[in-house]
C-alpha positions as CSV (number, residue, x, y, z in Angstrom):
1,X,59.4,-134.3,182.8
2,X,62.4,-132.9,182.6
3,X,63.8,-130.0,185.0
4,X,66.7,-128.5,186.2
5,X,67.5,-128.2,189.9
6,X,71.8,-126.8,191.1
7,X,72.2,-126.4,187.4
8,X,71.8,-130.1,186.8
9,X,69.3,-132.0,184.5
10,X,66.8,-134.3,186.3
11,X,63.9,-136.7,184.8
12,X,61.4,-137.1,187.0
13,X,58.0,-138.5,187.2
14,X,55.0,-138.0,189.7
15,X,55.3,-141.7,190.5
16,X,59.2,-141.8,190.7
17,X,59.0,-138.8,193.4
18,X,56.4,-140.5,195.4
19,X,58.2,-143.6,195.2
20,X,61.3,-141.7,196.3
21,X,59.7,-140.4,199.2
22,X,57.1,-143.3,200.4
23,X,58.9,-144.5,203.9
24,X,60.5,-141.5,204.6
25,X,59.1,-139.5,207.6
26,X,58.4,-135.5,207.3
27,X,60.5,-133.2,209.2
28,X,58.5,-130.2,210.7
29,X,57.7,-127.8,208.4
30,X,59.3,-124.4,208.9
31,X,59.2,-122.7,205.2
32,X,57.9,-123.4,201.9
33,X,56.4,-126.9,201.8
34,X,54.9,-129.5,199.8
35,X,51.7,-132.6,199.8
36,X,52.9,-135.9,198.8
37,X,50.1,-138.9,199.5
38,X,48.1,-136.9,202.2
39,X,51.7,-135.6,203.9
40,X,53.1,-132.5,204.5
41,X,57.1,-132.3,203.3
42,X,59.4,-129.2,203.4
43,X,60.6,-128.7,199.7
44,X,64.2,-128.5,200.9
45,X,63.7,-132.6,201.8
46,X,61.9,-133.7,198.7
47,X,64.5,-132.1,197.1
48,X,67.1,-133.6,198.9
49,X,65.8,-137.0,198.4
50,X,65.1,-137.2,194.5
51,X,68.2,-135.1,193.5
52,X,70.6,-136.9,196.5
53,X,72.4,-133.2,196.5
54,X,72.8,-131.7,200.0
55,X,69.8,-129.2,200.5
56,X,72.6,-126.2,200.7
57,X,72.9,-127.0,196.5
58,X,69.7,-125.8,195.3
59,X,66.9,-123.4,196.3
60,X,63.6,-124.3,197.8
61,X,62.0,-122.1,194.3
62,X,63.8,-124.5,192.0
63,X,62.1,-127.6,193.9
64,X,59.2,-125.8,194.5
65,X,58.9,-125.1,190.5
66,X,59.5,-128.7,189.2
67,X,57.2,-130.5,192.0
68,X,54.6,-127.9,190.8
69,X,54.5,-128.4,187.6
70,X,54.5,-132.1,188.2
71,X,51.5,-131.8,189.9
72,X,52.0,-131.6,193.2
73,X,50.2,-129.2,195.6
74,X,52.9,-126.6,196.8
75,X,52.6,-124.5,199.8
76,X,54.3,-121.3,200.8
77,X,56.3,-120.4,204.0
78,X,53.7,-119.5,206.9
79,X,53.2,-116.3,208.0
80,X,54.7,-115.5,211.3
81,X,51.6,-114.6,214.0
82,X,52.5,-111.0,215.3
83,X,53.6,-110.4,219.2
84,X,50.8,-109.3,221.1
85,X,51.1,-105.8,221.9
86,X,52.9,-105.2,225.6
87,X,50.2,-103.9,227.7
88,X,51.6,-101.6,231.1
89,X,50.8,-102.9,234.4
90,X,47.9,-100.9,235.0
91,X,46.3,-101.4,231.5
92,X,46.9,-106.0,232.1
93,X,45.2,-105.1,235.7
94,X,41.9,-103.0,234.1
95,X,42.1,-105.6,231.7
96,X,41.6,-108.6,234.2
97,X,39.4,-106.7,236.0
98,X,37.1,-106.2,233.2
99,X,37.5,-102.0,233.2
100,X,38.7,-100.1,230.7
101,X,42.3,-98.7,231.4
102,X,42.0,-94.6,233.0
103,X,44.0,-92.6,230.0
104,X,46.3,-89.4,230.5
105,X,45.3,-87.2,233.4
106,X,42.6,-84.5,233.1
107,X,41.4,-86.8,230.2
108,X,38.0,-88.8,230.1
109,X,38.5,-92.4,229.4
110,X,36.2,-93.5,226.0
111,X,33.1,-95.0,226.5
């Protein structure tokens, strides 16, 4: 199939790319990745690999586009987990201690 990845024609195959990447050991996945024979690869590396371009050439979209449509099973960047909200002193205390927190003064705590 032919794509275009940093403006530059490529020809690639499903069994060229997974030739091109079979020995080569996945970095940790930090953004958009993709499956190649039962392993998880960030797109920047495939691409990296079966263009030889340095990863700084070409976006993670146009890889991400080309290994799709060759059939490979894309993955988006994670979501990041939110920070647990900062609890006061008193509120982590009631909380260890299996109470609910008192609220504002004068004001009955929720049951």
């Amino acid at each position: 199939m032919r794509c275009v990845i940093a403006r530059y024609p490529f020809e690639l195959t499903k069994s060229e790319v997974r030739e091109s990447m079979k020995g080569i050991k996945p970095e940790p996945v930090t953004g958009e990745s993709v499956i190649i024979d039962r392993r998880t690869y960030p797109v920047k590396q495939v691409g990296e690999v079966i263009t030889r371009q340095d990863r700084r050439d070409f976006s993670a979209g146009e890889v991400t586009r080309a290994l799709t449509r060759l059939g490979f099973t894309c993955r988006t960047a994670p979501e990041p987990e939110p920070a647990p909200a900062a609890l006061t002193p008193l509120a982590a205390a009631s909380a260890l201690l299996g109470t609910p927190a008192p609220t504002l003064l004068g004001t009955p705590a929720p049951m």
